[in-house]
C-alpha positions in Angstrom: -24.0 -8.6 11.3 -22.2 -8.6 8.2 -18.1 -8.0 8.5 -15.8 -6.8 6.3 -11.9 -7.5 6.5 -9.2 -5.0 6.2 -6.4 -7.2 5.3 -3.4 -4.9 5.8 -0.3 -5.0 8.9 0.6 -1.4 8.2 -1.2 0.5 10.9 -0.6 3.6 8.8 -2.7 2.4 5.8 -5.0 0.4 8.6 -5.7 4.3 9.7 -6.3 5.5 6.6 -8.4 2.3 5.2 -10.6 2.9 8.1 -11.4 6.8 7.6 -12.7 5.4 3.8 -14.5 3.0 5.4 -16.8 4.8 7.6 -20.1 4.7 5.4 -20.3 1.0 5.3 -20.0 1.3 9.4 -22.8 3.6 9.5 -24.6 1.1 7.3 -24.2 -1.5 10.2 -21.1 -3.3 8.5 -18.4 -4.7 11.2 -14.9 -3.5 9.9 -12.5 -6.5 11.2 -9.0 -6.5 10.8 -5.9 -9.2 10.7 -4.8 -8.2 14.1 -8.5 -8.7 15.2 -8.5 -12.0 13.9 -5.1 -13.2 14.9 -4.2 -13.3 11.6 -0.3 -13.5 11.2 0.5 -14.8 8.1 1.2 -13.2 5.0 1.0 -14.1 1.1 4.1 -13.6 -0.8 3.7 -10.4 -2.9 4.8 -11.9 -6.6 2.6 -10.0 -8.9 4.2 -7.6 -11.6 1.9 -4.9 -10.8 -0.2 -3.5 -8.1 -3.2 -4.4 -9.2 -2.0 -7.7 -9.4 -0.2 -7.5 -5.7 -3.5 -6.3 -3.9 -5.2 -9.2 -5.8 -3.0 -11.7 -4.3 -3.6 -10.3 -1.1 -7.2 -10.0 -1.0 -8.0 -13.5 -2.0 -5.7 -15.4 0.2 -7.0 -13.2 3.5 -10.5 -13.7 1.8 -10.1 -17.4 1.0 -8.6 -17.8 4.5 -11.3 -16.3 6.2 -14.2 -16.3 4.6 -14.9 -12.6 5.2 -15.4 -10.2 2.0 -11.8 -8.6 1.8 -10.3 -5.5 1.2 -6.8 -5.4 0.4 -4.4 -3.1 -1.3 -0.8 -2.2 -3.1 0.9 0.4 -3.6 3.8 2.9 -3.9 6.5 5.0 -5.2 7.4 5.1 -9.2 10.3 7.2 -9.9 10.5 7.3 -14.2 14.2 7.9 -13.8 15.1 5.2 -11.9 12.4 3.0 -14.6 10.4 3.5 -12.6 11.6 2.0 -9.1 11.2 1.4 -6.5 7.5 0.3 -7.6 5.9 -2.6 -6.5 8.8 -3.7 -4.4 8.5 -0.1 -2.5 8.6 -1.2 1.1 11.1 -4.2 0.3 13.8 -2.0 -2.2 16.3 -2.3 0.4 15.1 -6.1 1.8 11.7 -6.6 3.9 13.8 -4.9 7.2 14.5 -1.9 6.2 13.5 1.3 8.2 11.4 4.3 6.7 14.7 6.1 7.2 16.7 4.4 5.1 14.7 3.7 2.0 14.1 8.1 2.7 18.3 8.0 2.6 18.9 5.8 -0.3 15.9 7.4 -2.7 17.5 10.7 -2.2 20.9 8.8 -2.8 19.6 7.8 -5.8 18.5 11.3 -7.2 21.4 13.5 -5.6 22.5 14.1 -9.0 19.6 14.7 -10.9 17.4 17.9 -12.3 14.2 19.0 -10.9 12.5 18.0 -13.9 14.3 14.6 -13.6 12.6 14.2 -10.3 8.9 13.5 -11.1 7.3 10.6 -9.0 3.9 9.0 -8.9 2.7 8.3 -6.0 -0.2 4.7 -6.9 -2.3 2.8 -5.1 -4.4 0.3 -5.5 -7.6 -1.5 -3.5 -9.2 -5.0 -4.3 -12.4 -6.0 -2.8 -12.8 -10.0 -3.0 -16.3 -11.7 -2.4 -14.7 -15.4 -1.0 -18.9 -16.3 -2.0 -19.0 -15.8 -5.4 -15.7 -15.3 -6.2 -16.4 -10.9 -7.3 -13.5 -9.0 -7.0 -13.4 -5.2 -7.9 -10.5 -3.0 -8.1 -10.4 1.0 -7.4 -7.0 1.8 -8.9 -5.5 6.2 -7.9 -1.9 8.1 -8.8 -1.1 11.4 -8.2 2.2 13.3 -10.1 4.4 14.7 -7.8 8.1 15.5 -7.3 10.9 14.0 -5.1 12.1 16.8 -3.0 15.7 17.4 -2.4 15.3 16.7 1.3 13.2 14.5 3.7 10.5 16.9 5.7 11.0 17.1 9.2 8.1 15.2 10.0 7.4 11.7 8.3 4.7 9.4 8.2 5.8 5.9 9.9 4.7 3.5 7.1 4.9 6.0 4.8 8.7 6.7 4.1 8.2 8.2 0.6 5.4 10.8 1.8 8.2 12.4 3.6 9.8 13.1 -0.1 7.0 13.6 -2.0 
């Protein structure tokens, strides 16, 4: 049976990875993932873009295992804050902090500022990586949106900036 790995440790995006994924199970492909592999290490995220993050990503899980990979990158671009916290999105405040605090500090950041000062993008991006022949092909989405001048009541754990968004 052919497998295909979804190289990602945030059970948020695992969720969402696997509701896209769900034509090439009914084609008979077996979805693996890191934690079904034991897989705990991680590559260092260095790349100046997300294309160039989920890159990274999917060939070292890919090259590790063998297993066509699909990885991604992604987050929150804020235009006046230059467009911050961007690829470092999840690590703005340092790799330990919570969802709630990087909620606290983005409004922080924008307490001050006009609506039309508050425009966001919300990107993502998705590798695939053939470890065989070395493919790799890259489905890259943003949306326009606006930071809201408070948090919802009901956020998405992984997902901090969805809760401002």
């Amino acid at each position: 049976m052919k497998q295909i790995l979804l190289a990602t440790t945030n059970k948020a995006k695992l969720e969402e990875l696997m509701l896209g994924v769900k034509p090439l199970i009914n084609l008979g492909i077996k979805i693996v993932t890191l934690k079904d592999l034991k897989i705990s290490q991680e590559p260092e995220e260095t790349g100046a873009t997300f294309e160039e993050n989920s890159k990274l990503k999917a060939q070292f899980y890919g090259n590790l295992t063998g297993l066509p990979t699909i990885a991604d990158d992604g987050g929150l671009l804020i235009p006046y804050l230059n467009n911050e916290p961007g690829v470092k999105s999840s690590r703005w405040l340092g790799r330990e902090a919570t969802d709630q605090e990087l909620i606290d500090y983005t409004l922080l950041r924008l307490q001050k500022t006009k609506n039309t000062d508050r425009i966001a993008y919300l990107q993502t991006c998705l590798c695939f990586f053939s470890p065989k022949d070395e493919q790799l092909i890259f489905e890259t989405e943003k949306i326009k949106g606006q930071i809201a001048q408070k948090s919802s009541d009901r956020p998405t754990h992984g997902y901090p900036y969805r809760a401002l968004f």
